[in-house]
Wavefront OBJ file of the C-alpha trace (Angstrom):
o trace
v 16.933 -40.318 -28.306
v 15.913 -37.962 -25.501
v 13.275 -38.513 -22.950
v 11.241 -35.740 -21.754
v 10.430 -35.460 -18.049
v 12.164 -38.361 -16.879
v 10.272 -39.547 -13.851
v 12.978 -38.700 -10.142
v 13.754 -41.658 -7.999
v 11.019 -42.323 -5.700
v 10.595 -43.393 -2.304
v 8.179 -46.801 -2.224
v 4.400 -46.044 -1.825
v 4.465 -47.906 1.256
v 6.962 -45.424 2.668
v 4.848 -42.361 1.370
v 1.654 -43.812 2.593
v 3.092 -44.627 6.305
v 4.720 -41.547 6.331
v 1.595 -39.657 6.154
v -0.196 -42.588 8.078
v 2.015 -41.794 11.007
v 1.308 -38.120 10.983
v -2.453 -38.305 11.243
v -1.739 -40.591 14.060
v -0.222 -38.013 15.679
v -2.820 -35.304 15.121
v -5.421 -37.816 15.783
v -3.812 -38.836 19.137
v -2.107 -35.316 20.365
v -3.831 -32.391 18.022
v -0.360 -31.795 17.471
v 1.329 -32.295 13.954
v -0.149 -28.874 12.327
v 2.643 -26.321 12.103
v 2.322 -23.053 10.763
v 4.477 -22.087 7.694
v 7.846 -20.262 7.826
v 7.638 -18.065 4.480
v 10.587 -18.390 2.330
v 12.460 -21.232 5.271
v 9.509 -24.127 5.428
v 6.154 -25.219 4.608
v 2.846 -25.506 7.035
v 0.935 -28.498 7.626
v -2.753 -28.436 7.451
v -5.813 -30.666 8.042
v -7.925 -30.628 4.832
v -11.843 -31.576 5.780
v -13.671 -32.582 2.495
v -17.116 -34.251 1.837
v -16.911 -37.729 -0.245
v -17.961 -37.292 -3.905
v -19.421 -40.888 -4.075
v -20.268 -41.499 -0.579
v -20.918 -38.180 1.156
v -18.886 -39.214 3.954
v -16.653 -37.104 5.640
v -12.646 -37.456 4.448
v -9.228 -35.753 6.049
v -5.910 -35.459 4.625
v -2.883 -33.869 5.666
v -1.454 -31.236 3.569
v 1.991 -29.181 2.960
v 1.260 -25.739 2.411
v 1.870 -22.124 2.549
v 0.462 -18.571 2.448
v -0.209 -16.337 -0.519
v -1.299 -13.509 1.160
v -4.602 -14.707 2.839
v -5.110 -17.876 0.377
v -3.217 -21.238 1.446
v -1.816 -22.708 -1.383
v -0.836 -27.129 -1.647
v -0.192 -29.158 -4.626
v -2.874 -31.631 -5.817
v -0.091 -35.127 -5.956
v -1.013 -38.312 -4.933
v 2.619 -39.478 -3.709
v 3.471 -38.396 -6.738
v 1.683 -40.962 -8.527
v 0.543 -39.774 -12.175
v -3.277 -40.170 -10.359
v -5.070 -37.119 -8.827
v -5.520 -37.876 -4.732
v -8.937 -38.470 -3.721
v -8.985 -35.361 -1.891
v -8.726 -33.343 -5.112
v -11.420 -34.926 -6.930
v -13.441 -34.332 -3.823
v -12.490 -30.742 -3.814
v -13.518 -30.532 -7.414
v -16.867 -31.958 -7.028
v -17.752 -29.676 -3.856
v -15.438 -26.483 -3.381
v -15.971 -25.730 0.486
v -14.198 -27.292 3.005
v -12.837 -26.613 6.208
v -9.541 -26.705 7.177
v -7.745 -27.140 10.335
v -4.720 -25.407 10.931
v -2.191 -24.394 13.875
v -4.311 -20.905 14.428
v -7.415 -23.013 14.141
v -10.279 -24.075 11.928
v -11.630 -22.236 9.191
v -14.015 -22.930 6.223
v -12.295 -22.271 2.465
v -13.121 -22.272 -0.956
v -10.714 -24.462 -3.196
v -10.194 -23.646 -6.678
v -7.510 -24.484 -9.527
v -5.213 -22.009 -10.065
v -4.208 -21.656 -14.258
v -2.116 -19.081 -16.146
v 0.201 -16.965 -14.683
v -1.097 -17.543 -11.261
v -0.031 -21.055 -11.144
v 3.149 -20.307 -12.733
v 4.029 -17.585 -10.453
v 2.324 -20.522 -7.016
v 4.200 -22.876 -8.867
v 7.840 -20.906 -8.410
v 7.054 -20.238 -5.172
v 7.488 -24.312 -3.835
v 10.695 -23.757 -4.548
v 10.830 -21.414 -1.201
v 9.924 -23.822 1.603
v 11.705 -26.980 2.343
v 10.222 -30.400 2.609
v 8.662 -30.394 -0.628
v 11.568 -32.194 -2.768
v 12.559 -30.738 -6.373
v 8.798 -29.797 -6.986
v 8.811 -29.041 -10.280
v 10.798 -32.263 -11.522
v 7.985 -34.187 -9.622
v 5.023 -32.225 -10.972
v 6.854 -31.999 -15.069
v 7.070 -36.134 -14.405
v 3.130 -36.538 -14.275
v 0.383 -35.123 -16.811
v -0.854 -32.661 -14.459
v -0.582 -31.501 -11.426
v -2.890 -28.854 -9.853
v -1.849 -25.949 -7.714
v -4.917 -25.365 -5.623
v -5.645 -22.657 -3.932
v -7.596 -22.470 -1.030
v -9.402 -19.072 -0.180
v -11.560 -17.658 2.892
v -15.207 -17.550 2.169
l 1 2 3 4 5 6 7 8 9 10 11 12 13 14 15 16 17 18 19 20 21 22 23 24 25 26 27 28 29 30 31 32 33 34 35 36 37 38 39 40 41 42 43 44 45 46 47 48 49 50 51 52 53 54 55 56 57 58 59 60 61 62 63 64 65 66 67 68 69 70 71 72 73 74 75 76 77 78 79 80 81 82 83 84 85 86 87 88 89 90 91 92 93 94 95 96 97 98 99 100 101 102 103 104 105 106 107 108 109 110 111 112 113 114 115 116 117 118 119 120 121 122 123 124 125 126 127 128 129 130 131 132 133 134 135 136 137 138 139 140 141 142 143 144 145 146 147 148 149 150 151 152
């Protein structure tokens, strides 16, 4: 008998949610918490600014990322919960955002990336610390999008 994907040990949700609780604290409280990635050494942290689907309110999240060039580039997981975050499904529904980051806001396009672009994004979390045995995580669930966010 083999099982495919078998799921990594996670940390409990209430860990991942007050992790990420206490970080918007901090940007809430200092502005500080955004960092700018280190290519090939660490991974950035960004503000994402989305419009609710249902509600048409506005929603933030906090966001690992890092550059491809001039696109910024996260992964669509939900603590790594088989479940798309919010935030994607918000991002699907209506594209531009803005997004706050250490060098400042700016408004951006989201999109999925497929194919060999998300293969090659995908190899590329590897690179940057912080972000765990990526691919393990992401093979565990259905799917996991590698979204790309681009300067309008």
């Amino acid at each position: 008998m083999s099982i495919q994907n078998p799921a990594p040990p996670l940390p409990p949700r209430w860990f991942i949610r007050s992790a990420w609780a206490g970080h918007r604290f901090l940007y809430r409280t200092t502005r500080l918490g955004l960092a700018r990635p280190v290519p090939g050494r660490k991974a950035g942290i960004l503000r994402l600014r989305t419009v609710g689907r249902r509600t048409g309110e506005p929603r933030a999240v906090m966001l690992c990322y890092f550059l491809d060039g001039e696109d910024l580039v996260s992964l669509a997981m939900n603590g790594w919960a088989p479940s798309h975050p919010a935030w994607w499904l918000n991002l699907q529904a209506r594209p531009d955002v803005e997004v706050d980051t250490a060098d400042g806001a700016v408004s951006l396009r989201g999109r999925e990336a497929t194919g060999g672009e998300r293969d090659r994004l995908l190899a590329r979390f590897d690179d940057y610390r912080g972000w765990g045995d990526v691919r393990t995580y992401a093979a565990a669930r259905p799917h996991t999008p590698v979204v790309v966010l681009t300067r309008t």
